[in-house]
C-alpha positions as CSV (number, residue, x, y, z in Angstrom):
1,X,-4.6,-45.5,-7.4
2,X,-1.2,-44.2,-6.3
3,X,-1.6,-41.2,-8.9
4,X,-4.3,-40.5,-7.3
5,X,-3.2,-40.4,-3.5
6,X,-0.1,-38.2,-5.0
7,X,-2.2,-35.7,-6.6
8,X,-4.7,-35.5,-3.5
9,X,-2.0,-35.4,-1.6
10,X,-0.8,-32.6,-3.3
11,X,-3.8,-30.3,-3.3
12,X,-3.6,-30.8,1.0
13,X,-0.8,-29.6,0.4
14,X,-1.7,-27.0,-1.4
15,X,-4.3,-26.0,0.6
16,X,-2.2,-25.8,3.8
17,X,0.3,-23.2,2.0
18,X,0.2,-19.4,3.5
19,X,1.1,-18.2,0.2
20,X,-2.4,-17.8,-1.0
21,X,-3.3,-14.8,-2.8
22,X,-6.4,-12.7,-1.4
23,X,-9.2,-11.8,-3.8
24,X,-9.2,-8.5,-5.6
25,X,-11.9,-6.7,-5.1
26,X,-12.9,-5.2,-8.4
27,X,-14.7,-1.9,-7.0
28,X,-11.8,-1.6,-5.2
29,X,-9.4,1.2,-7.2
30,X,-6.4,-0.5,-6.7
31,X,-7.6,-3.2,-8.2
32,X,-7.5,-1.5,-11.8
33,X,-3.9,-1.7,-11.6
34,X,-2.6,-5.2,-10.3
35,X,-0.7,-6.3,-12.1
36,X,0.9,-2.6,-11.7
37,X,1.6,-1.0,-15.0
38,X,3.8,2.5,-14.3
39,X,3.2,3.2,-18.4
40,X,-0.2,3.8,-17.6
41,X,-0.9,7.7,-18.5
42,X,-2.1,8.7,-15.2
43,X,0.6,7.1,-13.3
44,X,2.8,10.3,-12.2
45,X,6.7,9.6,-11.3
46,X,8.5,11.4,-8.9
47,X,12.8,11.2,-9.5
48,X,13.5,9.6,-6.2
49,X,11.4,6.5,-7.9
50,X,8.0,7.0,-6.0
51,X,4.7,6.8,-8.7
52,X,1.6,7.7,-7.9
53,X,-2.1,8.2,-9.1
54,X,-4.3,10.4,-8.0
55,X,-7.8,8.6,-7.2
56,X,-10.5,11.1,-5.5
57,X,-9.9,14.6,-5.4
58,X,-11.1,15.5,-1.4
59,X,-11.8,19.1,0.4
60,X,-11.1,21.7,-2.1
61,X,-8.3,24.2,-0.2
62,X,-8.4,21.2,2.1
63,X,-4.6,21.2,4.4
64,X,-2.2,19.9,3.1
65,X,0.3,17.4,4.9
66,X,3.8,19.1,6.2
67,X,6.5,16.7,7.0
68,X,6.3,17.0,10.7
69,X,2.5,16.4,10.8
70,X,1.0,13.3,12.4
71,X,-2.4,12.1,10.0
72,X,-4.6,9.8,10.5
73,X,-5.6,7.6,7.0
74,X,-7.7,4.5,5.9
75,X,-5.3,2.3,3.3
76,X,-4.6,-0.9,1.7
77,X,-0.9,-2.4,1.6
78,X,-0.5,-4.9,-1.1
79,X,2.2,-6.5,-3.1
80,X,2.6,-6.1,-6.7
81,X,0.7,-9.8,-7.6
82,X,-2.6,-8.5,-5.0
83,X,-1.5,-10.2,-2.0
84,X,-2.3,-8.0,0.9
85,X,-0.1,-7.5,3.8
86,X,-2.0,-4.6,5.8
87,X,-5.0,-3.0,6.0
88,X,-6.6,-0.5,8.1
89,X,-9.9,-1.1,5.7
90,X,-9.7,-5.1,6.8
91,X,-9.1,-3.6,10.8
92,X,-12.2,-1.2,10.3
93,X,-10.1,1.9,11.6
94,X,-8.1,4.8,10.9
95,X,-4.4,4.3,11.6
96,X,-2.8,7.6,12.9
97,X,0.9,8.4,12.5
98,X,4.2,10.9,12.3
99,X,4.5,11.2,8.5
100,X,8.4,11.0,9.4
101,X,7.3,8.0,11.3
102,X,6.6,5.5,8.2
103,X,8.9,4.3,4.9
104,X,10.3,6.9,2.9
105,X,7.7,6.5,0.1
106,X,4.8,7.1,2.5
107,X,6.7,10.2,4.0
108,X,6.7,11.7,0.7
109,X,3.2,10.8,-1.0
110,X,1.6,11.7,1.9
111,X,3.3,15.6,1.6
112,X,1.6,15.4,-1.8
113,X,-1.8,14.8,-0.5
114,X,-5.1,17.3,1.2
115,X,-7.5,15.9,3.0
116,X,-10.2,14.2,1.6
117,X,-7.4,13.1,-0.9
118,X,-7.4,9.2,-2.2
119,X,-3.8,8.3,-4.1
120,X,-2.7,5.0,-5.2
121,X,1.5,4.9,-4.5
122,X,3.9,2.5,-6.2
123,X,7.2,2.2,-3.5
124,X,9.7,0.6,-5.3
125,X,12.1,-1.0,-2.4
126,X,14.3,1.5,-2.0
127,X,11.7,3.7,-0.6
128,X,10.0,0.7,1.2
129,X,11.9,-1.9,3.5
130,X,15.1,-2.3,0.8
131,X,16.8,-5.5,2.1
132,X,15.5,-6.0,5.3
133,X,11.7,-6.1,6.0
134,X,10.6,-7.0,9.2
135,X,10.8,-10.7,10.0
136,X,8.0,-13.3,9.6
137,X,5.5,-11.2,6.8
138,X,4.5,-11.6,3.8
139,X,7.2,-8.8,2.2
140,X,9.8,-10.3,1.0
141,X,13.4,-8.4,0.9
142,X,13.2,-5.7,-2.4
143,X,9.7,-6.0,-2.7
144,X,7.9,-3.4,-4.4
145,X,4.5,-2.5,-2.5
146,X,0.9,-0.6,-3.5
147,X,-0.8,1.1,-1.3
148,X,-3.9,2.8,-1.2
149,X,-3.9,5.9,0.8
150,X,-7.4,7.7,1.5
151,X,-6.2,11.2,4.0
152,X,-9.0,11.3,6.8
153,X,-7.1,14.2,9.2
154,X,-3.8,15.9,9.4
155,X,-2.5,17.1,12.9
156,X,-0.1,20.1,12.6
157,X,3.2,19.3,14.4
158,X,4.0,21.2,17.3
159,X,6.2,24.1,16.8
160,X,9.7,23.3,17.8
């Protein structure tokens, strides 16, 4: 009897924890590479450490994003094990932003992207919060992130 009050004690427990993992879903394109793989052979790697993958093709001769810009996207942030930790897709709207507003790893996919454009990113930490995320979420310090980035509208800066 004791055995058992331990063990159902332990699955309260259990229960109660905030480190539960949220459910992948599998028509959802990230969700072909949790765990993340980066020897995949359409996984692209950039020098400064950011990978990428290239998921829906969008306007052809669409505009492109400039590094003062402000855009407007849909995406999913996620650790490497599937846990999320934002999304604009959960909210049910665009978020809208200064590309030099965001991590360093978002600042530079983005410039890689047209609208209409869907990437998959891979940030290792020291193009996401490095050593000191912001206090009381779910990413831990050197954390790698995902994120799926779908480009809705770019807003030219203006000129200076």
């Amino acid at each position: 009897m004791r055995n058992l009050l331990i063990a159902f004690g332990g699955l309260i427990l259990a229960a109660c924890s905030g480190d539960t993992m949220d459910p992948i879903d599998p028509n959802d394109p990230l969700a072909t590479y949790i765990p993340w793989d980066s020897d995949r052979p359409e996984v692209q790697t950039f020098e400064s450490g950011l990978l990428y993958v290239f998921v829906r093709e969008g306007v052809e001769g669409g505009e492109t994003v400039g590094p003062r810009d402000r855009v407007s996207v849909m995406y999913d942030g996620r650790l490497t094990d599937g846990t999320v930790f934002d999304s604009s897709y959960a909210r049910g709207s665009t978020s809208t932003f200064g590309v030099d507003q965001v991590i360093s790893g978002w600042t530079e996919g983005l410039q890689l992207m047209s609208i209409g454009d869907e990437f998959i990113f891979y940030i290792p930490p020291e193009l996401g919060y490095g050593d000191s995320p912001r206090p009381g979420r779910v990413i831990k310090p050197r954390a790698d992130l995902l994120f799926r980035v779908d480009l809705r509208q770019v807003v030219n800066a203006p000129a200076p």
